[in-house]
SERO-4910 file (N, C-alpha, C, O; in steps of 0.05 Angstrom, whole numbers):
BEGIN
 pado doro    nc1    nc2    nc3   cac1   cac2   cac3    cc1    cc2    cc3    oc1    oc2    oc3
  Unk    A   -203   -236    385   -187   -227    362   -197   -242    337   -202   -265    335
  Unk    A   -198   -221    315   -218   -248    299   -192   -256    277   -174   -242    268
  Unk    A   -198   -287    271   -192   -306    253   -170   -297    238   -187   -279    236
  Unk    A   -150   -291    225   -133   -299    202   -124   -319    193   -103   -326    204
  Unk    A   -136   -335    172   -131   -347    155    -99   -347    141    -95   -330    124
  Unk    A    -74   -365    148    -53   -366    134    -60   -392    117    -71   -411    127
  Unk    A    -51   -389     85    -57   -400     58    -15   -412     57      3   -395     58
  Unk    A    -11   -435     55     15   -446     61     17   -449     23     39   -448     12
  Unk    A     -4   -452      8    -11   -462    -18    -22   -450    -33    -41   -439    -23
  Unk    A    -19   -444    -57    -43   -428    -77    -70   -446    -88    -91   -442   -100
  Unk    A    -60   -464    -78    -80   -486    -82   -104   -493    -62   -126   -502    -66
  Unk    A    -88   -484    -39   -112   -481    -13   -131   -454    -20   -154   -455    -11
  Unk    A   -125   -436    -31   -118   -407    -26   -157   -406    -51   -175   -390    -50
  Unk    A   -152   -429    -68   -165   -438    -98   -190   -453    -85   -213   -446    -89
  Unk    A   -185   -469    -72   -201   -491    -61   -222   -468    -42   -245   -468    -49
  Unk    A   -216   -450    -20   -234   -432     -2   -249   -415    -18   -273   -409    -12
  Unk    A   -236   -406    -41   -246   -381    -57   -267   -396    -85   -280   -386   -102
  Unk    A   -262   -427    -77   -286   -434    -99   -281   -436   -127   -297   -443   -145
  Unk    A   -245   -428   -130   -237   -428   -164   -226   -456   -173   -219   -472   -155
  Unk    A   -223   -462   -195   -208   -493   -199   -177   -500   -189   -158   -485   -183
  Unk    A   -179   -520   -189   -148   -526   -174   -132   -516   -196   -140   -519   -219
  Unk    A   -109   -503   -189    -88   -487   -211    -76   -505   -235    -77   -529   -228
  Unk    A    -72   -504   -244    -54   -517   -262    -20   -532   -256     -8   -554   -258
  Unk    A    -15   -500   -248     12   -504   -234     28   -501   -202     46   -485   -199
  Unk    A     17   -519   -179     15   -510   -148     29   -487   -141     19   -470   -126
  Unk    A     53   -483   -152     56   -454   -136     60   -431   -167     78   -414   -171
  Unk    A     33   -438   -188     31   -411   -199      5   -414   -201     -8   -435   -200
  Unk    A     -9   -379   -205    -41   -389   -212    -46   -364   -231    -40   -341   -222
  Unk    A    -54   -366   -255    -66   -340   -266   -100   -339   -273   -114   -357   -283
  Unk    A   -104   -321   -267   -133   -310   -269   -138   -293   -287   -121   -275   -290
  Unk    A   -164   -294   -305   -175   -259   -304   -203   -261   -298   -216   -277   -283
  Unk    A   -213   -234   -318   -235   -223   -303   -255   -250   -311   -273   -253   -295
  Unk    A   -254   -264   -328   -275   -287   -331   -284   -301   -307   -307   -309   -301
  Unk    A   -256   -302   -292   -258   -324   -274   -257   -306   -245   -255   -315   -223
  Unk    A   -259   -281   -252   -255   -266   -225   -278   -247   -226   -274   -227   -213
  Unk    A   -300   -248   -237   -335   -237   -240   -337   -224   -204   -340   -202   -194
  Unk    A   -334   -243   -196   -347   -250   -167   -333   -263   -144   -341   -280   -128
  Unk    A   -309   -253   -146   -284   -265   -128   -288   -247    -95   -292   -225    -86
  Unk    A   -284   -279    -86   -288   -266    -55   -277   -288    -38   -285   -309    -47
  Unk    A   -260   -292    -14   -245   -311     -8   -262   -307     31   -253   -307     54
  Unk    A   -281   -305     21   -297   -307     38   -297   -279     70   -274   -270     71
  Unk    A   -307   -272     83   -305   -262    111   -277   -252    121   -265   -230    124
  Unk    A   -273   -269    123   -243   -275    144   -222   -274    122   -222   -281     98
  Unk    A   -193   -253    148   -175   -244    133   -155   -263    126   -164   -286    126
  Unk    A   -135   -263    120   -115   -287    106    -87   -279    100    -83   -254     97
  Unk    A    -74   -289    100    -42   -287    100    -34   -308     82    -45   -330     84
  Unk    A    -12   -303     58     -4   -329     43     19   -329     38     28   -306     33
  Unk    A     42   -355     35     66   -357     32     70   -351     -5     84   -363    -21
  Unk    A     55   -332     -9     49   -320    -44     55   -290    -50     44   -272    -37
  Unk    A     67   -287    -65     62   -259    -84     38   -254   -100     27   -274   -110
  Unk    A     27   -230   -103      8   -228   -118     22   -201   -139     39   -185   -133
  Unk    A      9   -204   -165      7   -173   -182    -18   -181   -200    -19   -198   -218
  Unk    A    -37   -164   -189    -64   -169   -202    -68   -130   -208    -67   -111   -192
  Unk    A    -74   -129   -239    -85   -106   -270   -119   -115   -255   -131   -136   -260
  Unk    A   -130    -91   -236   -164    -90   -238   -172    -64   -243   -159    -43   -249
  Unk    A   -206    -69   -240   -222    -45   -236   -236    -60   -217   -234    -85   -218
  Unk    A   -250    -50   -198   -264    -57   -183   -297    -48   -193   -305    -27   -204
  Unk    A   -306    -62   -187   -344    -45   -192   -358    -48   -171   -381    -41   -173
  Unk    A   -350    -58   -149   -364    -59   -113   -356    -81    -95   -347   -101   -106
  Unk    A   -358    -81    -77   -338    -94    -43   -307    -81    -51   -301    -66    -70
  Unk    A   -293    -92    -30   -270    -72    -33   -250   -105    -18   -255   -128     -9
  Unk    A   -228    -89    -23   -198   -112    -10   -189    -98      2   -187    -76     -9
  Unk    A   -178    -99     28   -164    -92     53   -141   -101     53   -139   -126     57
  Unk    A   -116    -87     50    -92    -90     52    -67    -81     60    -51    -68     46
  Unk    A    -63    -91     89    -40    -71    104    -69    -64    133    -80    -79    149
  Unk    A    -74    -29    128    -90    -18    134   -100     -5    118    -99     19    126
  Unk    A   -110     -6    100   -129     13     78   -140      5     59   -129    -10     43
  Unk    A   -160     12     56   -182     -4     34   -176      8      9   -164     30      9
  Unk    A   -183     -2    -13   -185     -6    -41   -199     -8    -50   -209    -30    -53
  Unk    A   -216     23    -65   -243     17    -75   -246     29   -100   -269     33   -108
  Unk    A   -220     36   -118   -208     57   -138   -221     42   -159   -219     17   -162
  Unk    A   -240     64   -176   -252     48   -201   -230     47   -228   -227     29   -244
  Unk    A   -215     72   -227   -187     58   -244   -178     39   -248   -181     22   -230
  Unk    A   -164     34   -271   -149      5   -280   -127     14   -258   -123     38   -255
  Unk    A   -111     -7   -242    -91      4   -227    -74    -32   -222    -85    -53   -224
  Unk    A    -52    -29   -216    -38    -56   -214    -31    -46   -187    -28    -23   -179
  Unk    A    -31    -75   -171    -30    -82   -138    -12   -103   -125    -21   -125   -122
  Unk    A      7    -98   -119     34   -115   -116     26   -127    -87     31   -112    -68
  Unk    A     16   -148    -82     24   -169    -46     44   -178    -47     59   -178    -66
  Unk    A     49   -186    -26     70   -199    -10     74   -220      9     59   -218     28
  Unk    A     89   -240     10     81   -264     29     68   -257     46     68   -233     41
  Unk    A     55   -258     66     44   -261     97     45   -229    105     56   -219    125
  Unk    A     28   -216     80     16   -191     84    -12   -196     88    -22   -215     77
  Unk    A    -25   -179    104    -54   -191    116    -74   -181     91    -72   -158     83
  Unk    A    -88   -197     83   -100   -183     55   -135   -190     69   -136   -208     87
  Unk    A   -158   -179     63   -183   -186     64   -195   -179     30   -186   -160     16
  Unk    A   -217   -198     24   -223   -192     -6   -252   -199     -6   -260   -223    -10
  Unk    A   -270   -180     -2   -300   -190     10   -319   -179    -13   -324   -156    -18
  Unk    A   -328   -206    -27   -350   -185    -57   -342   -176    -61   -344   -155    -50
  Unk    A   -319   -179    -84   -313   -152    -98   -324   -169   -125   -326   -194   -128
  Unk    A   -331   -150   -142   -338   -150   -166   -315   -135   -184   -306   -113   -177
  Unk    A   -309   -147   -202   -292   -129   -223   -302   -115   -251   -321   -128   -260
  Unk    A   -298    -99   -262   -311    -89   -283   -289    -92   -302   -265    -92   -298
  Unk    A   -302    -96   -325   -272    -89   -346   -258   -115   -344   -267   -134   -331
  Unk    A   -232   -114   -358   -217   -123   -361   -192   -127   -339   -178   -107   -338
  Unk    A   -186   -145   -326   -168   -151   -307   -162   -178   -298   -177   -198   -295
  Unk    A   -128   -174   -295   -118   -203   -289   -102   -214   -258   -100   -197   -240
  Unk    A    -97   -229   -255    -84   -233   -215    -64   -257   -228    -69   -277   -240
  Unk    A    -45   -247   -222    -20   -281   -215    -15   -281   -194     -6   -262   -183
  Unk    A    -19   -302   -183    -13   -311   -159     13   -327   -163     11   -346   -179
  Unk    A     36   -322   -152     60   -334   -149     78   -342   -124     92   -329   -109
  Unk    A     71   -371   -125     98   -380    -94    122   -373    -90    141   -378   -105
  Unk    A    124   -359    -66    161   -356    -65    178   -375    -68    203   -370    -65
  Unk    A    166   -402    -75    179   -425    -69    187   -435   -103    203   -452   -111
  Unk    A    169   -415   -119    170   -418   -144    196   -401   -155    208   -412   -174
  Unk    A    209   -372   -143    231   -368   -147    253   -379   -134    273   -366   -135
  Unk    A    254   -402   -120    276   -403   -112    290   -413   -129    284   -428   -147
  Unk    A    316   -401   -120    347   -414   -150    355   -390   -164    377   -382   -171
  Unk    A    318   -376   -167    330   -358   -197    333   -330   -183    325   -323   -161
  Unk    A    345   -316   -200    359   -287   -187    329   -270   -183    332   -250   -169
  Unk    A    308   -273   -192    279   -259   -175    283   -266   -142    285   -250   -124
  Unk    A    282   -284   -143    287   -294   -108    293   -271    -96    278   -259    -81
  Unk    A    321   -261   -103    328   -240    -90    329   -208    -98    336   -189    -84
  Unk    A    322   -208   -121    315   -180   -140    284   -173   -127    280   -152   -115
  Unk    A    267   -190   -131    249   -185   -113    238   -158    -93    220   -142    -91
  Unk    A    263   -167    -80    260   -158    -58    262   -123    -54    253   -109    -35
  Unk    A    276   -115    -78    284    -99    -85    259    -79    -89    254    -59    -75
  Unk    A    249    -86   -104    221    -66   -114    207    -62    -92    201    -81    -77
  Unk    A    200    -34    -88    191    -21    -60    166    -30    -63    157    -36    -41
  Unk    A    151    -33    -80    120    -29    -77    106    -46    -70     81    -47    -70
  Unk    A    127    -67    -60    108    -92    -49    111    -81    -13    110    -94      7
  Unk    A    115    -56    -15    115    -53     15     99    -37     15     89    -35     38
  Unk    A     89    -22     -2     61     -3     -7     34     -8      6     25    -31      3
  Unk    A     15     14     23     -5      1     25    -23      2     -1    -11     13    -20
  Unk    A    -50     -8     -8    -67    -13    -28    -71      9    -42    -73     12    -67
  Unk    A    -73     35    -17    -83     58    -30    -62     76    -56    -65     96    -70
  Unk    A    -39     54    -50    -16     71    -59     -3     50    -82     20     41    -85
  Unk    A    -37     46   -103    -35     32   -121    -26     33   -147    -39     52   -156
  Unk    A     -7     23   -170      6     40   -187    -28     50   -211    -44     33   -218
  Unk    A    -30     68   -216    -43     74   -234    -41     79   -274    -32     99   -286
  Unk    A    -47     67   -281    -33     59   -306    -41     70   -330    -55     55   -344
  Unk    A    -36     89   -338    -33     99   -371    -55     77   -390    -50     52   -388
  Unk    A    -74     86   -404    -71     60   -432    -47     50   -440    -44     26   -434
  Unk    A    -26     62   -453     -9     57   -458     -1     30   -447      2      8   -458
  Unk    A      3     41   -416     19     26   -407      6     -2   -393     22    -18   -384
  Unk    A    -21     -6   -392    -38    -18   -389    -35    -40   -409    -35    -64   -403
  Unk    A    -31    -26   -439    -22    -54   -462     -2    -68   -460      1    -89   -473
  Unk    A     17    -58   -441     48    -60   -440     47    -94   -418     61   -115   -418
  Unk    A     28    -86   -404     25   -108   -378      9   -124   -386     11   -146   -375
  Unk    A    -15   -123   -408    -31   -147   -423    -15   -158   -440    -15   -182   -445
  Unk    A     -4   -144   -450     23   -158   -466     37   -187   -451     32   -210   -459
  Unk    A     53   -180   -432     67   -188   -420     45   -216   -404     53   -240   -400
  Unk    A     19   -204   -398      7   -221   -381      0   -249   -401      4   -273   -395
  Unk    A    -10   -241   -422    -15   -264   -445      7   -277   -449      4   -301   -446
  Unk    A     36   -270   -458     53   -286   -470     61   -306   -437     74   -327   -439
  Unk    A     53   -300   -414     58   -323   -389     28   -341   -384     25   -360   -369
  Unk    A      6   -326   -401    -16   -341   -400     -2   -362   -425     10   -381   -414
  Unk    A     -1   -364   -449      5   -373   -463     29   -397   -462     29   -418   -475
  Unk    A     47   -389   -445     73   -408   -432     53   -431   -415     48   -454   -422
  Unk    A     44   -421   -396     23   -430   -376      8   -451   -393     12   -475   -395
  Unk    A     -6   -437   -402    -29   -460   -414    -19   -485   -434    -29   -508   -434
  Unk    A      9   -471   -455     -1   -493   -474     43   -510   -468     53   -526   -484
  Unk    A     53   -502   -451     78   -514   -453     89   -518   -421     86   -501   -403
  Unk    A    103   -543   -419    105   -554   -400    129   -572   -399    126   -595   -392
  Unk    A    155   -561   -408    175   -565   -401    197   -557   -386    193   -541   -367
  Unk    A    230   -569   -393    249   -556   -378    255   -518   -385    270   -501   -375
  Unk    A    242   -518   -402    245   -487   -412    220   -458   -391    224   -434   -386
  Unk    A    201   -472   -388    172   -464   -383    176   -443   -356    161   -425   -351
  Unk    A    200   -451   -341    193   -431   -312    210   -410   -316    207   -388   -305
  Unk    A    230   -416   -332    252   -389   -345    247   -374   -351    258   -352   -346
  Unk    A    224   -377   -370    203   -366   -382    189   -358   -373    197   -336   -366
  Unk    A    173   -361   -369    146   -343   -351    161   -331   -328    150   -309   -325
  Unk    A    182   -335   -309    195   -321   -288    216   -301   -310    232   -290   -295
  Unk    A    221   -295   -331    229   -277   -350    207   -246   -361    209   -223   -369
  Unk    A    184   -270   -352    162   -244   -362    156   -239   -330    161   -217   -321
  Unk    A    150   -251   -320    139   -233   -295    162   -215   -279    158   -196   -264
  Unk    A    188   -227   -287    210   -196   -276    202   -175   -300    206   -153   -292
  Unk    A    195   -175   -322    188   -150   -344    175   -139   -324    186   -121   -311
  Unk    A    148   -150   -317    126   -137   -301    133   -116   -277    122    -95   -271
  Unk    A    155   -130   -268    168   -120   -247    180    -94   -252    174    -74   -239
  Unk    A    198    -93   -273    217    -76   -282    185    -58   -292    175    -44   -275
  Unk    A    177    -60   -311    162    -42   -321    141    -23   -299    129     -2   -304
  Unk    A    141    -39   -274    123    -32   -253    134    -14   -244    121      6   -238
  Unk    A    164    -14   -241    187      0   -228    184     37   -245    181     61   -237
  Unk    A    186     22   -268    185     52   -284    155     71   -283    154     95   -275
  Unk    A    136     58   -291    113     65   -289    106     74   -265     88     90   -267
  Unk    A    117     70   -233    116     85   -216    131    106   -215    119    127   -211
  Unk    A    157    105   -218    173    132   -230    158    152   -245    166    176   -244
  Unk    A    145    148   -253    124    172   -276    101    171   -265     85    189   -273
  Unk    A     91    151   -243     66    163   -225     78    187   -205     64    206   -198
  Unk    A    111    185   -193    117    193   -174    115    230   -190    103    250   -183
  Unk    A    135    222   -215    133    252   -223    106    268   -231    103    292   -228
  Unk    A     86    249   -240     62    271   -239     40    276   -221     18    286   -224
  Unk    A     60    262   -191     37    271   -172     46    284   -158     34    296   -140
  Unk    A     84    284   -165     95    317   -155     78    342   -175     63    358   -165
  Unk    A     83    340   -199     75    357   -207     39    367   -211     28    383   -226
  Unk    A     29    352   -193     -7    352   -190    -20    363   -165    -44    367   -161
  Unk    A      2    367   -147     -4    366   -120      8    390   -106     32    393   -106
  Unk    A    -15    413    -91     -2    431    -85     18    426    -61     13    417    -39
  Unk    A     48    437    -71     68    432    -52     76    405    -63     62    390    -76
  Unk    A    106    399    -54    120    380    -63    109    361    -31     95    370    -13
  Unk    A    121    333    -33    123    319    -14    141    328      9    136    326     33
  Unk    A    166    339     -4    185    343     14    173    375     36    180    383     58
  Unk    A    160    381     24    150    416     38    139    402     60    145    406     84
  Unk    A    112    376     49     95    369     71    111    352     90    106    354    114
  Unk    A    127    339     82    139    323    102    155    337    122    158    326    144
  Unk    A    171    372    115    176    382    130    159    401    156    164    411    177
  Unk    A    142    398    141    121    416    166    113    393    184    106    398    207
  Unk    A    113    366    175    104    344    195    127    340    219    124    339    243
  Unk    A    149    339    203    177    339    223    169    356    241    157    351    262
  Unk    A    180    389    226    176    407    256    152    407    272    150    413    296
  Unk    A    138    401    260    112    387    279    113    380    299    103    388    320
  Unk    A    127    363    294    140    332    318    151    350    342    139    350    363
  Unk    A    168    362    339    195    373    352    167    403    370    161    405    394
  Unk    A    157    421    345    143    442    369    121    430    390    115    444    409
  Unk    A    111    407    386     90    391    400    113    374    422    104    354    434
  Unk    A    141    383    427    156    375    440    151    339    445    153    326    465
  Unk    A    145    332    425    145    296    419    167    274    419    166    250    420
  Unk    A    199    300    418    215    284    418    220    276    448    228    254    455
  Unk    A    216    294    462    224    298    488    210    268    504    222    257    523
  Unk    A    183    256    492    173    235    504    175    209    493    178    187    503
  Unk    A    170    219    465    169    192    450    202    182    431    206    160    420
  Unk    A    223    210    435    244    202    427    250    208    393    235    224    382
  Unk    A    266    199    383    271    208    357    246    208    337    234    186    342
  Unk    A    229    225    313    213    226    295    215    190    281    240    187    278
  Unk    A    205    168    275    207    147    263    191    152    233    169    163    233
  Unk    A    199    147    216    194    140    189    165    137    198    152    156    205
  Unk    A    156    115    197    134    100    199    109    128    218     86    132    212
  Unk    A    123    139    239    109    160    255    102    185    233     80    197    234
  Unk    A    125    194    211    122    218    194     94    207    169     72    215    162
  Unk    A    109    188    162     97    171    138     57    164    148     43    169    129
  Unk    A     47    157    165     17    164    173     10    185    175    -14    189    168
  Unk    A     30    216    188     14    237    188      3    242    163    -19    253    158
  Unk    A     23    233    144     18    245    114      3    221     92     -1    219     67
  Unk    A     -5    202    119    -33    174     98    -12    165     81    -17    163     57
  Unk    A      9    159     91     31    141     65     41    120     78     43    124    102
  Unk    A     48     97     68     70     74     77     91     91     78     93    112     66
  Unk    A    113     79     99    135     87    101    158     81     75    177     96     70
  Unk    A    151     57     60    156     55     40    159     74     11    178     81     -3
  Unk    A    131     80     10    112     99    -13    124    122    -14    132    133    -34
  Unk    A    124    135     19    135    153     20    175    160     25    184    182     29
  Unk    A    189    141     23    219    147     20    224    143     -9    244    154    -19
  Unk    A    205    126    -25    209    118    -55    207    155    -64    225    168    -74
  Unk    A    182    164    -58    168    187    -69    199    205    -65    214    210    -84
  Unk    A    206    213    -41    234    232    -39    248    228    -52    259    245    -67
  Unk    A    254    197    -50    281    196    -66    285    206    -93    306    213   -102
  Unk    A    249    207   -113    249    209   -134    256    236   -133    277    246   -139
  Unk    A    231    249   -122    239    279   -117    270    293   -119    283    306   -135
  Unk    A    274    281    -91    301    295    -85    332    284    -77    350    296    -66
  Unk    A    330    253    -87    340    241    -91    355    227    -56    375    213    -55
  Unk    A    342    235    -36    349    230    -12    323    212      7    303    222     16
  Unk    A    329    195      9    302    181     32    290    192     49    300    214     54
  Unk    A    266    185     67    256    196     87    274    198    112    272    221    123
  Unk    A    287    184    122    313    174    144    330    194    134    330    213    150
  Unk    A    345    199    112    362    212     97    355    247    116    370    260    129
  Unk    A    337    251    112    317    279    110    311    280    138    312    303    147
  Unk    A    306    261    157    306    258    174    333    270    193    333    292    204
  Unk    A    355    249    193    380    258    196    384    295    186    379    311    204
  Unk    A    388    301    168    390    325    156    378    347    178    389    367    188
  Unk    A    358    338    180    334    362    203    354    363    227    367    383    234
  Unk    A    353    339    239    368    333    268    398    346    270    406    357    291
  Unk    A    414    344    247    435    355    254    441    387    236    463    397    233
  Unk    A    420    396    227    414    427    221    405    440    250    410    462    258
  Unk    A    391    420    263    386    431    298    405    430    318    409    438    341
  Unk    A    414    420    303    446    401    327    460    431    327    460    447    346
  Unk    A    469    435    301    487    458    292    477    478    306    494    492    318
  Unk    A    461    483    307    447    522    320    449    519    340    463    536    352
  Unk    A    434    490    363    450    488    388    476    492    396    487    504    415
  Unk    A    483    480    378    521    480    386    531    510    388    543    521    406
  Unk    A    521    520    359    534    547    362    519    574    389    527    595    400
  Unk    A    500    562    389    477    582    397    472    576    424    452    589    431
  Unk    A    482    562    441    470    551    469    501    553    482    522    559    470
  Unk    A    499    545    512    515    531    520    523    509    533    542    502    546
  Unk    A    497    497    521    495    466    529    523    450    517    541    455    500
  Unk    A    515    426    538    541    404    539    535    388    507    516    394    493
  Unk    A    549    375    501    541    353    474    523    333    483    504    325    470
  Unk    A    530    325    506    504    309    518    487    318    517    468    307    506
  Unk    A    484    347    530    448    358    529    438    364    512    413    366    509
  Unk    A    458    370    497    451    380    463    424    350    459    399    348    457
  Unk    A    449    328    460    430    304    444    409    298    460    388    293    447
  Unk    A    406    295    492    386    294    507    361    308    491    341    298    481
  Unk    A    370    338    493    348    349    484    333    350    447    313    360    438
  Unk    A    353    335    436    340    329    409    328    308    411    323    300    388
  Unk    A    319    290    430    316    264    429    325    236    422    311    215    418
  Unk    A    352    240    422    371    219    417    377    207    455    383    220    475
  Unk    A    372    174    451    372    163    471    410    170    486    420    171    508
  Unk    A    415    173    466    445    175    474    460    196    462    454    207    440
  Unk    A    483    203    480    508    216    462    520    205    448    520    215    425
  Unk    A    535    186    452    548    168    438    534    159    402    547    153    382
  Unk    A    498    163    402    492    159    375    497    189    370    511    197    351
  Unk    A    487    206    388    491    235    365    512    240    354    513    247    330
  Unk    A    543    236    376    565    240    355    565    224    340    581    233    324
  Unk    A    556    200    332    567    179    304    544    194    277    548    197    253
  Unk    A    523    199    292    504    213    269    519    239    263    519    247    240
  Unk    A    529    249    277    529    280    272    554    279    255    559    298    239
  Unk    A    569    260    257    596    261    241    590    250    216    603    259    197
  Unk    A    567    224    212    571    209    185    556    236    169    564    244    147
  Unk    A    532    250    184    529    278    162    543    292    160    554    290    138
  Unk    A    552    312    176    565    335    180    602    320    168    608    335    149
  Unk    A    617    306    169    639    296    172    661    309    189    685    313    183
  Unk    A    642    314    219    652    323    238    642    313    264    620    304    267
  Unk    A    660    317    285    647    305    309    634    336    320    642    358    311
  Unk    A    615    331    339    599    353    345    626    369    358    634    392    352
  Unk    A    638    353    377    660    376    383    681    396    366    688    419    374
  Unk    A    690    382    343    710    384    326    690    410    307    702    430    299
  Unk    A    663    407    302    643    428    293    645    454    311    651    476    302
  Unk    A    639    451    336    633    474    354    675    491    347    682    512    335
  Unk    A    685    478    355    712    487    362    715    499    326    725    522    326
  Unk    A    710    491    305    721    494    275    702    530    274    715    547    263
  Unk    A    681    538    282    661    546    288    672    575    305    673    597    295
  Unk    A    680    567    334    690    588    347    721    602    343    727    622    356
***
């Protein structure tokens, strides 16, 4: 099994990759000056760190999750603690910056747990935000005034501060994907929701539930090359309901035609949708429908 590298420090993380010891142990900012020729060697790595690094790439690529990153676009790239990252020769072109930030560095302040919130640190690489000029100034903006905190001030004010601009980043990341989500509905033949429904019934005529059991997020979300993440963010924008949401929905639109249309038991009903149990189908079938499968069939006949 080969090697992963876990980085406990941004300072260990500095020391392998050949850059100067940070300034501040659990913050580090970079740009392209210092990132020409960034490569953290072979072997993959894991770190108790956030990343949001503004690149272009100009050759080697970064591996993250499962999928490589080789987009010559300016694009911003959200990590996450003890997400498996590889970063082999890459060269950058242009203009681009990386903060590296310890989780140990929010603790106390309400990022700690806002954090957690923003989907896109669950994104794989490929499902990188892509950024407007505009909005490209919006994040050099923001990145200088925490270079500037960083470099020239070093008091009780200093982490308020720069953890003030890097939630902007956050928030502004938030929106700026909102307006990737809408123009790649509107770029792409068919909505997400069309493709994600032909993947469902997919599932079900390839009789998949029958072996492998209920459709899983994560099972729909690869047919269609997305994080399971990427892809419930993308619906929700769409159509304001999650992947699970849509999920449910399918299952008990099938429930219903059984019920009315068969004469199966409520057990077999759920047997045969792939629900391990009866007991979940009636609690599903009621928190959608706001009926029990029985109280449906009987309202029905």
């Amino acid at each position: 099994m080969e090697k992963i590298n876990h980085y406990k420090s941004i300072t260990e993380l500095h020391e392998k990759s050949g850059f100067e010891t940070p300034k501040h142990p659990l913050l580090s900012l970079m740009t392209c000056k210092e990132l020409m020729t960034y490569s953290v060697g072979e072997d993959r790595f894991t770190g108790d760190f956030y990343m949001v690094a503004l690149k272009k790439i100009k050759s080697g690529y970064v591996l993250y999750g499962k999928t490589k990153y080789d987009h010559s676009n300016g694009s911003t790239v959200f990590m996450k603690p003890r997400q498996i990252i590889e970063v082999s020769n890459v060269q950058f072109a242009e203009k681009g910056f990386v903060i590296f930030f310890h989780e140990d560095y929010l603790a106390g302040h309400m990022l700690h747990d806002q954090i957690k919130n923003y989907g896109y640190f669950e994104y794989e690489i490929n499902e990188a935000l892509h950024l407007s000029p505009a909005e490209e100034v919006i994040m050099w903006e923001l990145y200088e005034k925490i270079r500037k905190e960083y470099d020239e001030n070093s008091d009780e004010f200093s982490r308020e501060i720069i953890l003030s601009h890097i939630d902007s980043i956050l928030k502004y990341s938030d929106r700026f994907y909102k307006r990737q989500f809408v123009d790649r509905s509107s770029n792409v033949s068919g909505t997400t929701l069309k493709r994600f429904q032909i993947v469902l019934q997919n599932y079900f005529d390839k009789k998949l539930h029958l072996k492998e059991g209920l459709p899983t997020v994560s099972y729909l979300a690869g047919e269609l090359f997305l994080s399971s993440r990427y892809l419930s963010d993308l619906l929700k924008q769409e159509t304001g309901k999650t992947a699970l949401e849509h999920v449910h929905i399918y299952l008990i639109k099938e429930a219903k035609n059984l019920l009315l249309g068969s004469n199966s038991s409520i057990s077999g009903i759920a047997y045969d949708l792939g629900f391990e149990s009866p007991s979940y189908f009636t609690r599903l079938f009621k928190k959608v429908a706001g009926l029990t499968p029985a109280q449906f069939k009987e309202a029905k006949n």
